[in-house]
N, CA, C and O atoms as a Tinker XYZ file with bonds, in Angstrom:
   240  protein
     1  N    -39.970000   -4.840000   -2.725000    73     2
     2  CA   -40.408000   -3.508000   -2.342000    64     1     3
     3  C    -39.460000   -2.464000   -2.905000    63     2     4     5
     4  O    -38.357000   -2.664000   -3.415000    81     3
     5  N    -40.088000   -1.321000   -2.719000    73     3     6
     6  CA   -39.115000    0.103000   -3.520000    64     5     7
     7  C    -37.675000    0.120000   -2.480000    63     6     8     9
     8  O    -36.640000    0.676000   -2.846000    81     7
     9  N    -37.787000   -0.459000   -1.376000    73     7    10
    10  CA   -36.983000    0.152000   -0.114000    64     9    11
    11  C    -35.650000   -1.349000   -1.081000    63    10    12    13
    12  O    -34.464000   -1.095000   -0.867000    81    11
    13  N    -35.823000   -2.249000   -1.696000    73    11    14
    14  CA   -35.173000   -3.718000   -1.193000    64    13    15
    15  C    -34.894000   -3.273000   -2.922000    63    14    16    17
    16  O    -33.730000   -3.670000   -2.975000    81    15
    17  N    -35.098000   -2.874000   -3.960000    73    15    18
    18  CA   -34.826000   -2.837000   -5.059000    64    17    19
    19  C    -33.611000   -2.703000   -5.876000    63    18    20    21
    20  O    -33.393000   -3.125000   -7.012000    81    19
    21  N    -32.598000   -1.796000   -4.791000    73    19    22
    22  CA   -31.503000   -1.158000   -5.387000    64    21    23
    23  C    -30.148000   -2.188000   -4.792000    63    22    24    25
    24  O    -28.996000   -2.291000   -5.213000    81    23
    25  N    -31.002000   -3.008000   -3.406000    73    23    26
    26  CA   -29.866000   -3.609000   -2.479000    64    25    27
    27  C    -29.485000   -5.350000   -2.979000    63    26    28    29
    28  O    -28.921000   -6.305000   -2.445000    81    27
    29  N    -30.008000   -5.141000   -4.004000    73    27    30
    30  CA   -29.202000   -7.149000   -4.463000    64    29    31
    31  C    -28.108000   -7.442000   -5.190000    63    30    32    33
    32  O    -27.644000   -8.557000   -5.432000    81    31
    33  N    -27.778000   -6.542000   -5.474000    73    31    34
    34  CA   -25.693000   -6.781000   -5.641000    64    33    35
    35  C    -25.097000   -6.188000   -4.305000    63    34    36    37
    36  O    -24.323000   -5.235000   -4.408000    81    35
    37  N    -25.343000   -6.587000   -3.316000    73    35    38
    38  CA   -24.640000   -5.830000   -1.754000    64    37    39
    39  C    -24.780000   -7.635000   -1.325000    63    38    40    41
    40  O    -25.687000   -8.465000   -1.394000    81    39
    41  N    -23.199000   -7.646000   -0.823000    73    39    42
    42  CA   -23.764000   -9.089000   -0.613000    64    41    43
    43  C    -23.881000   -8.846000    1.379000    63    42    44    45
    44  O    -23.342000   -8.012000    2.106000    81    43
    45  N    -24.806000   -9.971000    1.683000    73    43    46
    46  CA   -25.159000   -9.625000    3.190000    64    45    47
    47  C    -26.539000   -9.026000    3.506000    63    46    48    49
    48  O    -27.239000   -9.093000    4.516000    81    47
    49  N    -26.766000   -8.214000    1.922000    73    47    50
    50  CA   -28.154000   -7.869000    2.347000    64    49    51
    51  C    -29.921000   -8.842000    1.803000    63    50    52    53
    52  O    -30.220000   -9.103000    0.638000    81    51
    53  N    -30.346000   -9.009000    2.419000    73    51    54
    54  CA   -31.702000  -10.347000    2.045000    64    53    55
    55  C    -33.089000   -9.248000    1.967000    63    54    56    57
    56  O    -33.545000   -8.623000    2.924000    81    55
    57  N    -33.446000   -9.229000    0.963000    73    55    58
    58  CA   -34.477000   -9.069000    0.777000    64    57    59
    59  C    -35.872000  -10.196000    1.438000    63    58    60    61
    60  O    -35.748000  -11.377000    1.763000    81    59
    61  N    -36.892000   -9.513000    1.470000    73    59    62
    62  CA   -38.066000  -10.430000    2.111000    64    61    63
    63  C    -39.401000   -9.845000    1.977000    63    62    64    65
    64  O    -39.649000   -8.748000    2.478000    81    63
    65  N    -40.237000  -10.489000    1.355000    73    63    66
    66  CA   -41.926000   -9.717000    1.083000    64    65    67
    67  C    -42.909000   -9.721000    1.966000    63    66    68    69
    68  O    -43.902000   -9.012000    1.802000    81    67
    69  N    -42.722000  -10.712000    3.265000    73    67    70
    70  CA   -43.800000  -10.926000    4.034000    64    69    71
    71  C    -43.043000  -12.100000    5.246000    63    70    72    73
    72  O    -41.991000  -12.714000    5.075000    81    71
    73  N    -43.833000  -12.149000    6.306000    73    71    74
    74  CA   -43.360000  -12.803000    7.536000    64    73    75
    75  C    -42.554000  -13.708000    7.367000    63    74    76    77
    76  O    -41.385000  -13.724000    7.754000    81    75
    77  N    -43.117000  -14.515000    6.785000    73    75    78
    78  CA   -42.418000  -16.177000    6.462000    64    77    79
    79  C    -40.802000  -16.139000    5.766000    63    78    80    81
    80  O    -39.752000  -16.722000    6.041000    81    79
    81  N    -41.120000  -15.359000    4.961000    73    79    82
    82  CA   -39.910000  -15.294000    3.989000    64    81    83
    83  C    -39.070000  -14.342000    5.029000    63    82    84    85
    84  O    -38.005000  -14.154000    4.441000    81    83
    85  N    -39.026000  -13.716000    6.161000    73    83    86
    86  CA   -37.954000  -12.728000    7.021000    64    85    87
    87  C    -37.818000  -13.916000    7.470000    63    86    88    89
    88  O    -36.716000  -14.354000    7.138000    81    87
    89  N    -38.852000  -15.173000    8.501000    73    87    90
    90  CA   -38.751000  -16.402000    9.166000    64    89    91
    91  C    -37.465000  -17.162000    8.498000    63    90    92    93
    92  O    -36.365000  -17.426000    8.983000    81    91
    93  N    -37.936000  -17.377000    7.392000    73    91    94
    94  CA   -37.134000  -18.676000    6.451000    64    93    95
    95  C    -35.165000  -17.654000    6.717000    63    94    96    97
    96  O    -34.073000  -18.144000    7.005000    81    95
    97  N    -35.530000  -16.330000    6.467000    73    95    98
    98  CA   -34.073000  -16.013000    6.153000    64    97    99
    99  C    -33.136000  -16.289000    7.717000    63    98   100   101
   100  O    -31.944000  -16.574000    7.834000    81    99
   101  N    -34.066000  -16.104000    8.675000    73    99   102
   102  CA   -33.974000  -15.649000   10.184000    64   101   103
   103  C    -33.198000  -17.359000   10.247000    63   102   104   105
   104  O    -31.995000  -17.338000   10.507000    81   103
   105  N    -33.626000  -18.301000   10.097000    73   103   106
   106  CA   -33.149000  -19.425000   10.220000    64   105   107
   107  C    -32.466000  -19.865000    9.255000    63   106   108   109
   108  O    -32.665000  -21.030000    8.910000    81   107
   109  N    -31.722000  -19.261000    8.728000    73   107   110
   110  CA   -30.894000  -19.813000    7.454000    64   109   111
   111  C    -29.445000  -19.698000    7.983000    63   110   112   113
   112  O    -29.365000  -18.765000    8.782000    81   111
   113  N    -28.249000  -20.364000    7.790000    73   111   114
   114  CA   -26.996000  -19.949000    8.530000    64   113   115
   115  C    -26.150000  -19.103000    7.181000    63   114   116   117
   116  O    -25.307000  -19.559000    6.410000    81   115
   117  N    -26.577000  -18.108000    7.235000    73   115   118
   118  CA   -26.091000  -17.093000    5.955000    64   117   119
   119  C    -24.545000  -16.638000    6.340000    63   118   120   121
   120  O    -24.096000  -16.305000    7.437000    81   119
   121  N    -24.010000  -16.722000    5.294000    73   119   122
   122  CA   -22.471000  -16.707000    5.310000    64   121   123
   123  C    -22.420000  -14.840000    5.709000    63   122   124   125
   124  O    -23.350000  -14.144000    5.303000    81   123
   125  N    -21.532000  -14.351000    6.326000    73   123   126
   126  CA   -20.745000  -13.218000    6.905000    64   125   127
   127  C    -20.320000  -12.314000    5.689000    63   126   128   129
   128  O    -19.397000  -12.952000    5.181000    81   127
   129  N    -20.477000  -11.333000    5.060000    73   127   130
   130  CA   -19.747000  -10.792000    3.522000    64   129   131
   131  C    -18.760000  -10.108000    4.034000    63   130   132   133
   132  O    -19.094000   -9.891000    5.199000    81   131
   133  N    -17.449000   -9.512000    3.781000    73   131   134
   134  CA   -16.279000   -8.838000    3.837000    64   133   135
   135  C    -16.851000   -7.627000    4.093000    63   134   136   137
   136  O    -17.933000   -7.408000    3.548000    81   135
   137  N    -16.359000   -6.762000    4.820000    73   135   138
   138  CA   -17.161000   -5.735000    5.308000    64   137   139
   139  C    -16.193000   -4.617000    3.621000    63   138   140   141
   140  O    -15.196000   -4.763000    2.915000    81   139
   141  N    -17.337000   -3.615000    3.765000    73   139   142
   142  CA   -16.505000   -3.136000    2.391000    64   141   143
   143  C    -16.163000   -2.109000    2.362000    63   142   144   145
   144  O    -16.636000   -1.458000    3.294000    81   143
   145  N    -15.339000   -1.397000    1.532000    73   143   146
   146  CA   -14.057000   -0.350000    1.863000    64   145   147
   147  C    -15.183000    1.033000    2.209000    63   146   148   149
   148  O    -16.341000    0.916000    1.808000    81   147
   149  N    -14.879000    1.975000    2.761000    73   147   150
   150  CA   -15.611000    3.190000    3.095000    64   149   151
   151  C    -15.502000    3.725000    1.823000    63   150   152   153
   152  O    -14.558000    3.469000    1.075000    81   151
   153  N    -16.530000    4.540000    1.514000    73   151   154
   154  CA   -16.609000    5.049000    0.561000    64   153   155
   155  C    -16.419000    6.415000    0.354000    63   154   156   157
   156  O    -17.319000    7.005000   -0.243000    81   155
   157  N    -15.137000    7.239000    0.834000    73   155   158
   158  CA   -14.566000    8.389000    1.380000    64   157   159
   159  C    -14.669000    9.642000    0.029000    63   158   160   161
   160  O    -14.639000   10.849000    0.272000    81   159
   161  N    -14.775000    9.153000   -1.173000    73   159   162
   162  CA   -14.557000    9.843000   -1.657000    64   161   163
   163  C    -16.423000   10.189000   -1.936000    63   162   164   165
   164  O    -16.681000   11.392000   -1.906000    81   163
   165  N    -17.428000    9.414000   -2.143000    73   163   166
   166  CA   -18.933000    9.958000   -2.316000    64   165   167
   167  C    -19.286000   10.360000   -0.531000    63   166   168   169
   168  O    -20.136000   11.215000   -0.281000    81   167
   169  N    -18.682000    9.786000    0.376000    73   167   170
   170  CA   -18.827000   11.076000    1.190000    64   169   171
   171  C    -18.348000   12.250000    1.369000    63   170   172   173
   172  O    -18.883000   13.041000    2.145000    81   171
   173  N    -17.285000   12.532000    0.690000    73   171   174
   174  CA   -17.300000   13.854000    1.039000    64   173   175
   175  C    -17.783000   14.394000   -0.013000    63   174   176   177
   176  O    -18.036000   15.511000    0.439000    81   175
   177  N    -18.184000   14.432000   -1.384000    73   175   178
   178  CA   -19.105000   14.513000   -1.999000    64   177   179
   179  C    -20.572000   15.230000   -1.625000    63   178   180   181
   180  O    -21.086000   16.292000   -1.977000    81   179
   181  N    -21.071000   13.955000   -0.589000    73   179   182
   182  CA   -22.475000   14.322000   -0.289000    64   181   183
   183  C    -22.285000   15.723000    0.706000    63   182   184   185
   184  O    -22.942000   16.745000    0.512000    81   183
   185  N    -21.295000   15.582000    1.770000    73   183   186
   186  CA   -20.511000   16.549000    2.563000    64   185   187
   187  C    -21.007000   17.706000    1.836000    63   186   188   189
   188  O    -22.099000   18.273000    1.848000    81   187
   189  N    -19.409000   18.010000    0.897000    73   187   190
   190  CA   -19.282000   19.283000    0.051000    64   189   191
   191  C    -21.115000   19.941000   -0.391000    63   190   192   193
   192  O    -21.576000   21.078000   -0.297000    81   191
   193  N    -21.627000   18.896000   -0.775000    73   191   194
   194  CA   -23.654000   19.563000   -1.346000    64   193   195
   195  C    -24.101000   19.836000   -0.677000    63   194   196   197
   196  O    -24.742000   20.880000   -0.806000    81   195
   197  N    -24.132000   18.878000    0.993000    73   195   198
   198  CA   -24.582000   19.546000    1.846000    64   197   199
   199  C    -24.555000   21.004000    2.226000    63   198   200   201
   200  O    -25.375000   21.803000    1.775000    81   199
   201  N    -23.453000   21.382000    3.187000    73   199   202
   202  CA   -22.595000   22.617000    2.980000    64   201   203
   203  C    -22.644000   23.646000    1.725000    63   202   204   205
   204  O    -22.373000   24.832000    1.909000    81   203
   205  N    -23.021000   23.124000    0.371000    73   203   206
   206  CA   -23.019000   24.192000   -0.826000    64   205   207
   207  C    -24.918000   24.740000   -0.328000    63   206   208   209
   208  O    -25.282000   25.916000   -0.333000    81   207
   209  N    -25.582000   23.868000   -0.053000    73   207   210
   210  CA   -26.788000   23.938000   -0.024000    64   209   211
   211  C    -27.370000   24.488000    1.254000    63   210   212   213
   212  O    -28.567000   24.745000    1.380000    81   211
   213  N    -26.472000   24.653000    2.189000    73   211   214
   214  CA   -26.515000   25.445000    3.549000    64   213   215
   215  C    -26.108000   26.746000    3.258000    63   214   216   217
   216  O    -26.839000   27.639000    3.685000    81   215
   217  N    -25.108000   27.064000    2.628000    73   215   218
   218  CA   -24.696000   28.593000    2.468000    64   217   219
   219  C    -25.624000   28.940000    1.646000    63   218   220   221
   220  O    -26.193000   29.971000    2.005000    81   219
   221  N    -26.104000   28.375000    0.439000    73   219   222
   222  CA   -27.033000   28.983000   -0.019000    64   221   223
   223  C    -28.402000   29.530000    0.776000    63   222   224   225
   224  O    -28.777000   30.697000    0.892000    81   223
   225  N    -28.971000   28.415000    1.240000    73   223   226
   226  CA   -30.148000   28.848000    2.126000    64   225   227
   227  C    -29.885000   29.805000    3.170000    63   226   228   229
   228  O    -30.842000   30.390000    3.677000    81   227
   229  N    -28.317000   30.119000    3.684000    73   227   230
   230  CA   -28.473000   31.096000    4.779000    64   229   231
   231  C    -28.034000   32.532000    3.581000    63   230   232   233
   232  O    -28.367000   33.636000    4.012000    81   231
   233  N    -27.542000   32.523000    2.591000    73   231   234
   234  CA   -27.211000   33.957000    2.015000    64   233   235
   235  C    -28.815000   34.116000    1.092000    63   234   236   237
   236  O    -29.075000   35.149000    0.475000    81   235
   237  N    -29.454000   33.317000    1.125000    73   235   238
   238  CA   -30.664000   34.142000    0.091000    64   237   239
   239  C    -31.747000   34.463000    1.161000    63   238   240
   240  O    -32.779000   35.050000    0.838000    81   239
């Protein structure tokens, strides 16, 4: 699906097309992935656009 396309180098995350295949994953003993570093610097990023894109809409 469009939603599952971008997420298969993330390890931890399983894609699935239909019941069976969520079933099959649901019973699988899937290993735990390293939880992964925050990503501090594209949030404040998204932050900063936000905020650029708020002052704009309140000064025009």
């Amino acid at each position: 699906s469009n939603a599952c396309r971008s997420a298969f180098t993330y390890p931890g995350l399983h894609c699935y097309d239909n019941e069976s295949e969520l079933a099959e994953l649901l019973n699988m003993d899937l290993e735990i992935p390293e939880i992964l570093p925050r990503p501090a610097k594209a949030e404040k990023r998204f932050i900063d656009c936000l905020r650029k894109l708020a002052s704009n809409s309140i000064n025009s």
